[in-house]
VOBA-638439 format. One record per residue (C-alpha): x, y, z; chain. Coordinates in pm, 1 decimal. Example, Ala and Ser with C-alpha at 12.3 -4.5 7.8 and 13.67 -1.06 7.14 Angstrom:
# residues 2
+----------+----------+----------+--------+
:       c1 :       c2 :       c3 : chaine :
+----------+----------+----------+--------+
:   1230.0 :   -450.0 :    780.0 :      A :
:   1367.0 :   -106.0 :    714.0 :      A :
+----------+----------+----------+--------+
//
This chain:
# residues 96
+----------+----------+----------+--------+
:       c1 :       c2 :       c3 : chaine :
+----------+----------+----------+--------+
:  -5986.1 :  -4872.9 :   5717.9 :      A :
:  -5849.3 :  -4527.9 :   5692.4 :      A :
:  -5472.4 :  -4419.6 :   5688.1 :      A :
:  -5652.5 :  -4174.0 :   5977.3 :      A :
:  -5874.6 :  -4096.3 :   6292.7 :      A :
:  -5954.3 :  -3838.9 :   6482.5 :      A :
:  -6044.3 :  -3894.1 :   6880.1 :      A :
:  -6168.9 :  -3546.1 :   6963.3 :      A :
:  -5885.6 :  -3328.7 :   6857.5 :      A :
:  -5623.9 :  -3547.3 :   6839.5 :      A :
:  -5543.6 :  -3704.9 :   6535.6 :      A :
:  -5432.3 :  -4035.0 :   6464.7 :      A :
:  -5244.3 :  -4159.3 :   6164.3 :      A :
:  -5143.3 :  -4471.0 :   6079.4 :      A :
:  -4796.0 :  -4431.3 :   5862.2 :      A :
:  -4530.8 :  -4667.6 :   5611.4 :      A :
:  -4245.2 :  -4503.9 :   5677.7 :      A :
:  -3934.4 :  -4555.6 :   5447.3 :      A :
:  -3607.9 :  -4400.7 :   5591.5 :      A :
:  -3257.6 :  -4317.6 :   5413.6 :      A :
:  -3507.6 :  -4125.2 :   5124.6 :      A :
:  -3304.8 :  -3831.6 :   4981.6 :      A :
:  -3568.3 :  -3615.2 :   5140.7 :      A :
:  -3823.2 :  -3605.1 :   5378.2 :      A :
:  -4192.8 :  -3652.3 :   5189.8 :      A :
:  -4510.7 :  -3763.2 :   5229.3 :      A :
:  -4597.9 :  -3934.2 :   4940.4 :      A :
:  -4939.6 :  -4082.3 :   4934.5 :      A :
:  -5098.6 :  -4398.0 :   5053.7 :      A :
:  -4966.0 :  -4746.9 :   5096.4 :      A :
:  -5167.0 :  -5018.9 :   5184.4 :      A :
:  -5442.1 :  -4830.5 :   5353.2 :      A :
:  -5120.4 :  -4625.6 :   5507.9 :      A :
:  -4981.2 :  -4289.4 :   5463.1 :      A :
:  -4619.2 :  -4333.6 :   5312.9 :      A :
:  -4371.3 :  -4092.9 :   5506.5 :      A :
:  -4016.3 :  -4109.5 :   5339.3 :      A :
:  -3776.7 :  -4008.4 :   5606.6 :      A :
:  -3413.7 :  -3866.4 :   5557.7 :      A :
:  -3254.4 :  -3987.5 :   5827.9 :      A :
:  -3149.4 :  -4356.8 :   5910.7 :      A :
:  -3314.9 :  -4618.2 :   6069.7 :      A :
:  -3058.2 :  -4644.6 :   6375.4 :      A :
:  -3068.6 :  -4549.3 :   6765.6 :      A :
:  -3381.5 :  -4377.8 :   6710.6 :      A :
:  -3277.8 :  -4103.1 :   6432.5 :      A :
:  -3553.8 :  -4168.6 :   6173.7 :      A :
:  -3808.0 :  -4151.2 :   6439.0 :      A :
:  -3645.3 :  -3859.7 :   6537.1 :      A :
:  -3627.1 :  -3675.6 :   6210.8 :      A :
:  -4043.7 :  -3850.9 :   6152.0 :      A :
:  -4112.2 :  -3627.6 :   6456.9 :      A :
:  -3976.3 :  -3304.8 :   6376.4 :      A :
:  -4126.1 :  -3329.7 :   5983.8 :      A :
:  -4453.4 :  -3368.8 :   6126.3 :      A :
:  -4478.3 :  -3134.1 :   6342.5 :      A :
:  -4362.0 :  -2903.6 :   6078.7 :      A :
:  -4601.7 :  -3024.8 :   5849.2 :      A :
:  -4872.9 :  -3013.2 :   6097.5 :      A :
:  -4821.4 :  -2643.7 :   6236.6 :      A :
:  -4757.9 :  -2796.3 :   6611.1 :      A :
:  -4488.0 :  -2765.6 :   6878.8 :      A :
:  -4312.7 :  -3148.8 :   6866.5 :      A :
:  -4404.9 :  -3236.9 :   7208.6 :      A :
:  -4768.4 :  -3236.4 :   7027.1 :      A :
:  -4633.0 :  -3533.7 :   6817.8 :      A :
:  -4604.9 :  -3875.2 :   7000.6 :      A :
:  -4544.6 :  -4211.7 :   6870.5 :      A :
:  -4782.3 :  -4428.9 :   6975.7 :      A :
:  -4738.9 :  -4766.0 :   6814.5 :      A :
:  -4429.6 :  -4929.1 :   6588.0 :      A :
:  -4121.6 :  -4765.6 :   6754.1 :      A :
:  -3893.1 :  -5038.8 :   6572.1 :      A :
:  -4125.7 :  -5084.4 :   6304.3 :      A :
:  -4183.5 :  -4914.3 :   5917.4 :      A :
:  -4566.9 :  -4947.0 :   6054.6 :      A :
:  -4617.5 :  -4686.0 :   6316.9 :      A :
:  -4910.6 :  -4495.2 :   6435.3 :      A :
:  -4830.1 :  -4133.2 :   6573.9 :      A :
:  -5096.5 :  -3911.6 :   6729.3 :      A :
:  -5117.6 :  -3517.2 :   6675.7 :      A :
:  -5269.8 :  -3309.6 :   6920.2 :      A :
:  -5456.3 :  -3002.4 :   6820.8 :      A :
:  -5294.7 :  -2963.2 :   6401.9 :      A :
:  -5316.4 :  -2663.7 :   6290.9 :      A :
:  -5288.8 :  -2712.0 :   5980.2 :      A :
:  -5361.4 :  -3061.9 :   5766.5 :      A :
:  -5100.3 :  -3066.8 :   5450.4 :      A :
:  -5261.7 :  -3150.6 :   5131.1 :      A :
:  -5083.2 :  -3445.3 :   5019.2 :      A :
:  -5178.0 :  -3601.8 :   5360.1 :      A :
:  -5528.0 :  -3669.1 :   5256.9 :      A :
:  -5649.8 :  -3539.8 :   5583.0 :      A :
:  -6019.4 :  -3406.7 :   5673.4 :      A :
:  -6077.9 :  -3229.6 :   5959.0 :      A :
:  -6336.4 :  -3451.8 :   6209.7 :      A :
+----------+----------+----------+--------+
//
């Protein structure tokens, strides 16, 4: 399995996602995953918040282009991407 699909031109990845980091990163894989460290705490919603508003930066997209799909309480989440424009290196992306 890949840390990624793509379902026409929405993208799909399927994230680890450590909050409280020092800064917001992606740092590679994890367990067939893409490790997102996240800034912000894991309470009343802030680090999905903050996961949100770093991809969308990373990605080139509005945020309402950025939607969590799956794991809304969990580290293991799967968020969906509509239209990137852009894939960030260290994502290990390739366009579909």
């Amino acid at each position: 399995m890949r840390h990624y699909s793509w379902r026409q031109d929405t993208l799909l990845i399927y994230c680890h996602i450590q909050p409280n980091a020092a800064h917001s990163a992606i740092v590679g894989l994890y367990n067939e995953r893409l490790k997102i460290r996240i800034s912000a705490v894991a309470t009343e919603g802030a680090a999905n918040s903050c996961l949100v508003k770093y991809l969308a930066a990373q990605f080139g997209v509005p945020k309402n282009r950025v939607e969590l799909i799956k794991g809304l309480t969990s580290r293991q989440k799967t968020i969906a991407i509509t239209m990137p424009i852009k894939l960030p290196e260290q994502a290990s992306i390739a366009r579909a």
